[in-house]
C-alpha positions as CSV (number, residue, x, y, z in Angstrom):
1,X,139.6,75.2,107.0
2,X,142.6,76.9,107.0
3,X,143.6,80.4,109.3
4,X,143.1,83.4,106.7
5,X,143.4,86.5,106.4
6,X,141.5,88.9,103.1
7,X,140.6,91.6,102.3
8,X,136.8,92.1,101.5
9,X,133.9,94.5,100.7
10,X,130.6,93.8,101.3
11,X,127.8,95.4,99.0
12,X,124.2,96.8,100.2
13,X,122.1,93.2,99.7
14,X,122.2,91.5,103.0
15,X,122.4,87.2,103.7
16,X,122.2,85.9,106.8
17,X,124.9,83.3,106.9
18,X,127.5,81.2,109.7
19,X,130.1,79.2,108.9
20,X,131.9,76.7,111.4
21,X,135.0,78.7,111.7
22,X,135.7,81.7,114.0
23,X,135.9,84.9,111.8
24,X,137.2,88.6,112.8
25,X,135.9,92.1,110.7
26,X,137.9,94.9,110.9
27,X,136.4,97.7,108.8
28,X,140.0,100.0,106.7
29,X,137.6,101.9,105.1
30,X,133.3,102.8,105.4
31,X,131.0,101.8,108.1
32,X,129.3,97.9,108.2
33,X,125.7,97.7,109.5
34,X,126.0,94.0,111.4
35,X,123.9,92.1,112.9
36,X,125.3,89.6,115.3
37,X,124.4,87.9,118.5
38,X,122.9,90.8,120.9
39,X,124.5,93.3,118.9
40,X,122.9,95.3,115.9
41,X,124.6,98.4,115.2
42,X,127.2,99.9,112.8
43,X,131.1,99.2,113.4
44,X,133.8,101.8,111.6
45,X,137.5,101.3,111.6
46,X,139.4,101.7,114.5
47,X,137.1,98.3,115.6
48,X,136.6,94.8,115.2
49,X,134.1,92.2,115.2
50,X,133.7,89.0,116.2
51,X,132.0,86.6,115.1
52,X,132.3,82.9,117.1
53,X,132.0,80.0,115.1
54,X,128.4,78.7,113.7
55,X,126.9,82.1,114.6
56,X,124.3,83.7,112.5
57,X,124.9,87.0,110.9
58,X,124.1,89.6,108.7
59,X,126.5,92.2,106.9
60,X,125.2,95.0,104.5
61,X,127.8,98.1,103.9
62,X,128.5,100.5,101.0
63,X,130.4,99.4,98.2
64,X,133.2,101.6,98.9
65,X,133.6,99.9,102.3
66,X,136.9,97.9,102.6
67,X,137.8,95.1,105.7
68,X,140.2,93.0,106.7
69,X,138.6,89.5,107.7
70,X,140.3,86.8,109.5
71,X,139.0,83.4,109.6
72,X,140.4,81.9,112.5
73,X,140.4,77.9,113.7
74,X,141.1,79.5,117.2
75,X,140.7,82.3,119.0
76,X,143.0,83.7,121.5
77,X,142.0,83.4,125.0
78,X,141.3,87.1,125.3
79,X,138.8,87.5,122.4
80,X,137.3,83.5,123.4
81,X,136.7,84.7,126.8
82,X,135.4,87.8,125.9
83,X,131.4,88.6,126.3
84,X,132.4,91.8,123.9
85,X,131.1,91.4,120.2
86,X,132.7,94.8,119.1
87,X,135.7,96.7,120.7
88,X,138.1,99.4,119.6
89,X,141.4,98.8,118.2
90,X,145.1,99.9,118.9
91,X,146.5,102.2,117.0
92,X,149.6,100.3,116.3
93,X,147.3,96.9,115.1
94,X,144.8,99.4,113.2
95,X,148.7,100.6,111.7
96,X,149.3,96.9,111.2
97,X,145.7,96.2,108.8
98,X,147.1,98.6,106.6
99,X,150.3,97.0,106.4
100,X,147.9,93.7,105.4
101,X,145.8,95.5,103.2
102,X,148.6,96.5,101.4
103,X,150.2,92.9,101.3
104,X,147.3,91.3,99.8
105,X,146.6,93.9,97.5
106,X,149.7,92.8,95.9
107,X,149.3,88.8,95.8
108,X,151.6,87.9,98.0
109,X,153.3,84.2,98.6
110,X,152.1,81.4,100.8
111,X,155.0,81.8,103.2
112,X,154.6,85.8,103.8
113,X,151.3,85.5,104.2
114,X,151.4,82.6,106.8
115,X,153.5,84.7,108.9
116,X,151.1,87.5,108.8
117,X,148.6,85.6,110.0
118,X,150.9,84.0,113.1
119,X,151.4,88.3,113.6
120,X,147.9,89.2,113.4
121,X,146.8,86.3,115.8
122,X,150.0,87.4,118.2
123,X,148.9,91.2,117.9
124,X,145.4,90.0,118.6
125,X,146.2,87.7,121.6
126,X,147.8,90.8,123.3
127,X,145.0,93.7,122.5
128,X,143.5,94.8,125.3
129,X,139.4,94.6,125.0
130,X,139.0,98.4,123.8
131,X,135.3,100.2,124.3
132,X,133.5,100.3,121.0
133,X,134.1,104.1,119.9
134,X,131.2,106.0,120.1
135,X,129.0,106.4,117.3
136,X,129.5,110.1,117.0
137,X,133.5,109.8,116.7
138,X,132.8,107.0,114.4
139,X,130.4,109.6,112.5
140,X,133.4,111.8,112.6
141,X,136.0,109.5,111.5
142,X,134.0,108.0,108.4
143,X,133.4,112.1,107.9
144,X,137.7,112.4,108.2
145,X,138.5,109.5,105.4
146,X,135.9,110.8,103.0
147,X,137.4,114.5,102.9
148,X,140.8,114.0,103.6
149,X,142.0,115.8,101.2
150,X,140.3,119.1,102.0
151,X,141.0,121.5,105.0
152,X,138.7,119.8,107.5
153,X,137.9,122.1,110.8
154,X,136.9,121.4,114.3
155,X,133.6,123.4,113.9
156,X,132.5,120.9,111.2
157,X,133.7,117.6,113.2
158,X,131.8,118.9,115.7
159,X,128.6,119.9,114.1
160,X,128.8,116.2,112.3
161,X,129.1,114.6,115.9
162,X,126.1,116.7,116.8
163,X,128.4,118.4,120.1
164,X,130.2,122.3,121.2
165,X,133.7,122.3,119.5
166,X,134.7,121.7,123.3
167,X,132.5,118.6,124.1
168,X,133.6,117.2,120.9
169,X,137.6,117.7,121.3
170,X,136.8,116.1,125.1
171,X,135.0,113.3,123.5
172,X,137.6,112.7,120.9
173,X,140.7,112.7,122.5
174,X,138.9,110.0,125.1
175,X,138.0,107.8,122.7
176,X,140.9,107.8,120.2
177,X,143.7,108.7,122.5
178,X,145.0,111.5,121.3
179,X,143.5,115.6,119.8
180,X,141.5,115.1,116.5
181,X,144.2,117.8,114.5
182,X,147.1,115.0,115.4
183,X,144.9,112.3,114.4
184,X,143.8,114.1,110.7
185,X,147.7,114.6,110.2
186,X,148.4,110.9,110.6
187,X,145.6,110.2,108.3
188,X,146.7,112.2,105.8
């Protein structure tokens, strides 16, 4: 087994499977229902999963969904050490998965994508061990990427996230580090 990185989607009929490699999921686009270890739960981008080596698991998302998945030989000491199955994501290595989804979208050579790899698995050795986002931001940011292209307001972020216009701007500016009308900007 080789280090690789692809890009994936999963449809809506579930199989429990492990493999005897180390593999990482980190959703681009649509939520993934997982089942792993302790954790059953959904995971949206901004996050990543991982899954240790000979672990069972179970996957089921919408067929829109799109993630980048790294099977890995190794760990880095961070994520090995780790007791966390899901954490948040940087913003500059969330910026990065696009760069690879991108990439691979256009066949790229064996060289180029060695060296992505080597990049992700530095990236990755130096991420600090995020909080998983809260399920109403991630309700909010699934809610962002499918209307993008309209005028999206607070009032209806916050009425998705179930919160007051004021709890939710609190809320999303903890979590994502930085006001939701920056972040739908740099979306778009």
């Amino acid at each position: 087994m080789k280090n690789l990185l692809s890009i994936r989607s999963y449809n809506t009929k579930p199989k429990r499977h492990s493999h005897c490699y180390h593999q990482l999921v980190l959703p681009i686009r649509g939520v993934i229902n997982l089942e792993v270890a302790s954790f059953v739960g959904k995971v949206a981008p901004g996050e990543c999963v991982v899954i240790k080596a000979n672990e069972q698991h179970l996957f089921t998302a919408c067929e829109h969904a799109r993630f980048v998945v790294a099977d890995m030989q190794k760990l880095p000491e961070n994520i090995a050490g780790a007791s966390t199955i899901v954490f948040a994501i940087s913003k500059s290595f969330n910026s990065y998965l696009q760069f690879i989804e991108h990439q691979l979208d256009n066949k790229i050579n064996l060289p180029l994508e060695n060296a992505m790899f080597d990049t992700f698995y530095l990236l990755l050795a130096e991420q600090a061990l995020m909080p998983k986002v809260d399920r109403r931001i991630a309700a909010t940011l699934l809610f962002i990427e499918q209307n993008i292209a309209e005028k999206i307001q607070i009032k209806q972020l916050a009425e998705v996230a179930c919160l007051s216009e004021t709890q939710f701007k609190k809320l999303f500016k903890q979590q994502m580090n930085c006001s939701v009308i920056k972040f739908v900007t740099q979306i778009r």
